[in-house]
C-alpha positions in Angstrom: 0.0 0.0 0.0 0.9 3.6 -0.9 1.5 6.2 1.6 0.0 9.9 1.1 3.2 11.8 -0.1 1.0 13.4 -3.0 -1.7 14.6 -0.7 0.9 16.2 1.4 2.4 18.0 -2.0 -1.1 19.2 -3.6 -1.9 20.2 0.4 0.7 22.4 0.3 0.2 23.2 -3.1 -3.3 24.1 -2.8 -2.3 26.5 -0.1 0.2 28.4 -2.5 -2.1 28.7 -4.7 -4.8 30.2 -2.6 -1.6 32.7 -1.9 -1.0 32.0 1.8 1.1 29.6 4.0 0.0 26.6 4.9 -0.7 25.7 8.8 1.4 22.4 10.3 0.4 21.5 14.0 2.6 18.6 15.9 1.4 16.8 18.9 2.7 13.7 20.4 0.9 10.4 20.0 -0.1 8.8 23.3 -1.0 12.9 24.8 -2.7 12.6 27.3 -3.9 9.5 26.5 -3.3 7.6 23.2 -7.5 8.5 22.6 -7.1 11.4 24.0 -3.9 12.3 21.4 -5.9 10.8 18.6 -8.8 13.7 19.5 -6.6 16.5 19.4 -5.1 15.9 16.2 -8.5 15.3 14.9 -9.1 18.7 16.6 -6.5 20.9 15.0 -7.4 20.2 12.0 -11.1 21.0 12.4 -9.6 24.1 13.3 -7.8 24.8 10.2 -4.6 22.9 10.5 -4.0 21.4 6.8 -1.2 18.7 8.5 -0.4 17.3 11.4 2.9 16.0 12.2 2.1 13.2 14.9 5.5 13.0 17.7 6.6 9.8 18.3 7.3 10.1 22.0 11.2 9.6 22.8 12.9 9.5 26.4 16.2 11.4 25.0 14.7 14.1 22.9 17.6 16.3 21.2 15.3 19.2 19.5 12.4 19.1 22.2 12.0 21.4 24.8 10.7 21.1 28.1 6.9 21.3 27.2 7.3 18.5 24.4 9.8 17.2 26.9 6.8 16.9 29.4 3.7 15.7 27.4 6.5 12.6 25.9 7.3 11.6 29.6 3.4 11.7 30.2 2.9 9.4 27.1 6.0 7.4 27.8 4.7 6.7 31.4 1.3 5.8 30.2 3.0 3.0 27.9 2.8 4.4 24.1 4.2 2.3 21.4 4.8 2.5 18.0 1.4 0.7 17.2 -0.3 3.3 18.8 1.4 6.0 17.0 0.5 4.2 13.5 -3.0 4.2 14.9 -2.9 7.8 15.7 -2.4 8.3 12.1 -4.2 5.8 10.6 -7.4 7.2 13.0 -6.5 11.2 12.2 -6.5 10.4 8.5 -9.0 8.5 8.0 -11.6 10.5 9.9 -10.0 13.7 7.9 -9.0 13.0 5.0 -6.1 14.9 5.6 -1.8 14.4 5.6 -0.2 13.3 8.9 3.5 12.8 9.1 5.5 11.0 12.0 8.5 13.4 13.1 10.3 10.7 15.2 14.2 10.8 16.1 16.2 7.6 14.1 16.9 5.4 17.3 13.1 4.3 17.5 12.6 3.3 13.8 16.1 1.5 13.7 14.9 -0.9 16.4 11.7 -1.7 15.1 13.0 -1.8 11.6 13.1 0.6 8.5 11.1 -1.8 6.2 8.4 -2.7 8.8 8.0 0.9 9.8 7.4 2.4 6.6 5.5 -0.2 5.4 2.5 0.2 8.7 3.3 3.9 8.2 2.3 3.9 4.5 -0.7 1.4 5.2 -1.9 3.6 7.9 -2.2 6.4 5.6 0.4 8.4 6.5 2.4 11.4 4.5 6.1 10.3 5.5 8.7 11.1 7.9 10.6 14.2 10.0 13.5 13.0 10.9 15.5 15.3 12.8 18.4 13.5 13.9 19.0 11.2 10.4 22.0 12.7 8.8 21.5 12.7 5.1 24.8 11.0 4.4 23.6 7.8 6.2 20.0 8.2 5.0 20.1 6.3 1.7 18.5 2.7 2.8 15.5 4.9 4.9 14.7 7.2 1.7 15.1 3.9 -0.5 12.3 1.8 1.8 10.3 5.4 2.2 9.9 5.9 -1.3 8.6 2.4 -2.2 6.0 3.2 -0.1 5.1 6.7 -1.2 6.0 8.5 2.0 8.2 11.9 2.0 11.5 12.3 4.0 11.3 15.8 5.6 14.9 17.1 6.8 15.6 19.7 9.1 18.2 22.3 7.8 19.0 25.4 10.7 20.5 28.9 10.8 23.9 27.1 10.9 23.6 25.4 7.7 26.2 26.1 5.1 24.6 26.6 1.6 26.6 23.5 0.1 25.2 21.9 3.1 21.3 23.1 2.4 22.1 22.0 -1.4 22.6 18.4 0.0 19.9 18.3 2.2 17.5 19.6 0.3 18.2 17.1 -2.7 18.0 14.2 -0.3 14.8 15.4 0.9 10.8 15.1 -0.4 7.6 16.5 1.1 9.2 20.1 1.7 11.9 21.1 4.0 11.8 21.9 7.7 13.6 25.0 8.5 14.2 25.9 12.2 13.8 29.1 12.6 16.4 29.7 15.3 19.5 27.7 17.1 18.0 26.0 19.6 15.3 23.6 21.4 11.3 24.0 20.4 9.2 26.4 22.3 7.3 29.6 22.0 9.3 32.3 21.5 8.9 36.3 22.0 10.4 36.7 18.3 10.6 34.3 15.2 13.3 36.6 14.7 15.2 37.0 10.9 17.4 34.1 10.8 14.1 32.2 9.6 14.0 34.6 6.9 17.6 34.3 5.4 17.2 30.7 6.3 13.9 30.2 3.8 15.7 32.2 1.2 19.0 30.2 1.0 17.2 27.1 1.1 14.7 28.3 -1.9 17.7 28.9 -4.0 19.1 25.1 -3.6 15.6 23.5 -4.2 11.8 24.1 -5.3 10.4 22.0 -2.0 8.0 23.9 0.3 10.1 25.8 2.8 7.8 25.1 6.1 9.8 27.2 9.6 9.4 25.9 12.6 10.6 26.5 16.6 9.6 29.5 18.0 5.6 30.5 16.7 2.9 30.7 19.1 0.1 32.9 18.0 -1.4 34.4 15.4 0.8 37.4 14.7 3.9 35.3 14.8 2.1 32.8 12.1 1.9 36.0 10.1 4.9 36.8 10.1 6.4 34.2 9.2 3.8 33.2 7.0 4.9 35.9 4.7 7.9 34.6 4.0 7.4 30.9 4.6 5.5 27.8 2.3 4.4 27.0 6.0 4.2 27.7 9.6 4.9 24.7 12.0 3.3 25.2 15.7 4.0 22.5 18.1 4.6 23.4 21.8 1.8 26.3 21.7 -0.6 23.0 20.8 1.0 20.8 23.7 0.8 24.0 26.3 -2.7 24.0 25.5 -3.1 20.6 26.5 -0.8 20.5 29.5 -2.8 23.7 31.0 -6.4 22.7 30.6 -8.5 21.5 33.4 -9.2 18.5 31.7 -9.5 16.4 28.5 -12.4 17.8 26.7 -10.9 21.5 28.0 -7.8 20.8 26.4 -9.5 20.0 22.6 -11.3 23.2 22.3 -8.3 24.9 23.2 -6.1 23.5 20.9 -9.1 23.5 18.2 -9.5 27.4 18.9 -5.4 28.1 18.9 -5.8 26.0 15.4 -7.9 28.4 14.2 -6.6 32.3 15.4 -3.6 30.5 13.7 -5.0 29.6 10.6 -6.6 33.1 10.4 -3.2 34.6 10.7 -1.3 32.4 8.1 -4.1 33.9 5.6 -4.2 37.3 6.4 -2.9 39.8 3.8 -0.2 41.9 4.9 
């Protein structure tokens, strides 16, 4: 079975189109609950997410910060595994009708096995793959198994990122590129700041993937800012601080359902 790598290109395609930045919400699988995670992807989207990247929780996180950091250990402790995380995406897609990536760090899918994992990803529905950690040089057998099953391979590139460097990631790469916006761990930020900027525009000139910038936006001014130089905005710990601070479940999915939408109001305003 084919994965959903074209859905994820005409998504972001579409929103190009319709001249605005597309909105990408992450939130871990098995948050709070492994139901509970499966509503509030379900939720962004009825916000006005168009993708979800679903976290694969990880004990050692490397490009986490402490409010990711906090809704993995909660998963972790309540025993998530990899099956639930393919059911997270085969439950969000199919009751959406929408692209859902994995972003998971390399140690997790090594263990359970490259072939075996793409090939539950793809029959789950899913998009592809963020793989933060993967360096490209040593990527060749994952991007070989993920493109026999139609899922992208999304790298991260950074501020620190030589432009011969970009060139090679960005020709490695499918689905679009992830471009942090800053040097550092995720979490809201007061600025976006204009690394992200420079960023977007050396990686454009290396490659015609979507340029989607991540780490740092929280609201809906920062989505527009970012927005207007950006293929797409990536929000992921604004989502999980949602969650952590409600009062309970069903609290928690209409705020994240209501954050999804001031954001997608902001990724489509006209500046």
């Amino acid at each position: 079975m084919s994965g959903n790598i074209r859905l994820l290109s005409d998504t972001l395609a579409k929103a190009k189109a319709d001249n605005r930045a597309a909105l990408i919400a992450y939130l871990p699988a098995g948050f709070p609950t492994v139901d509970g995670g499966i509503e509030a992807v379900k939720a962004v989207f009825e916000g006005g997410a168009d993708v979800v990247e679903v976290g694969l929780p990880h004990s050692d996180p490397v490009l986490d910060g402490p409010v990711i950091q906090t809704a993995d250990d909660i998963a972790l402790r309540g025993g998530v595994r990899i099956a639930d995380v393919m059911r997270t995406v085969r439950e969000a897609h199919a009751a959406t009708g929408k692209p859902v990536l994995v972003m998971t760090y390399w140690n997790p899918i090594d263990r359970y096995g490259i072939e075996r994992f793409t090939e539950e990803l793809a029959a789950a529905g899913g998009a592809g793959c963020i793989l933060p950690d993967l360096p490209v040089q040593e990527s060749a057998t994952w991007r070989e198994h993920a493109d026999k099953h139609g899922l992208a391979t999304v790298f991260v590139v950074a501020p620190s990122s030589r432009d011969e460097r970009l060139a090679t990631i960005t020709a490695a790469g499918s689905g679009f590129v992830y471009a942090a916006s800053l040097m550092g761990v995720t979490g809201t930020r007061e600025s976006v700041g204009e690394q992200a900027a420079d960023l977007v525009r050396r990686t454009r000139a290396t490659s015609e993937l979507p340029v989607c910038v991540g780490l740092g936006v929280s609201n809906a001014e920062q989505a527009k800012e970012v927005a207007s130089f950006a293929d797409g905005v990536i929000v992921g710990s604004a989502f999980v601080k949602r969650m952590l601070d409600a009062d309970d479940e069903a609290a928690g999915l209409v705020a994240v359902r209501e954050l999804a939408g001031e954001l997608a109001e902001g990724v489509r305003r006209v500046s």
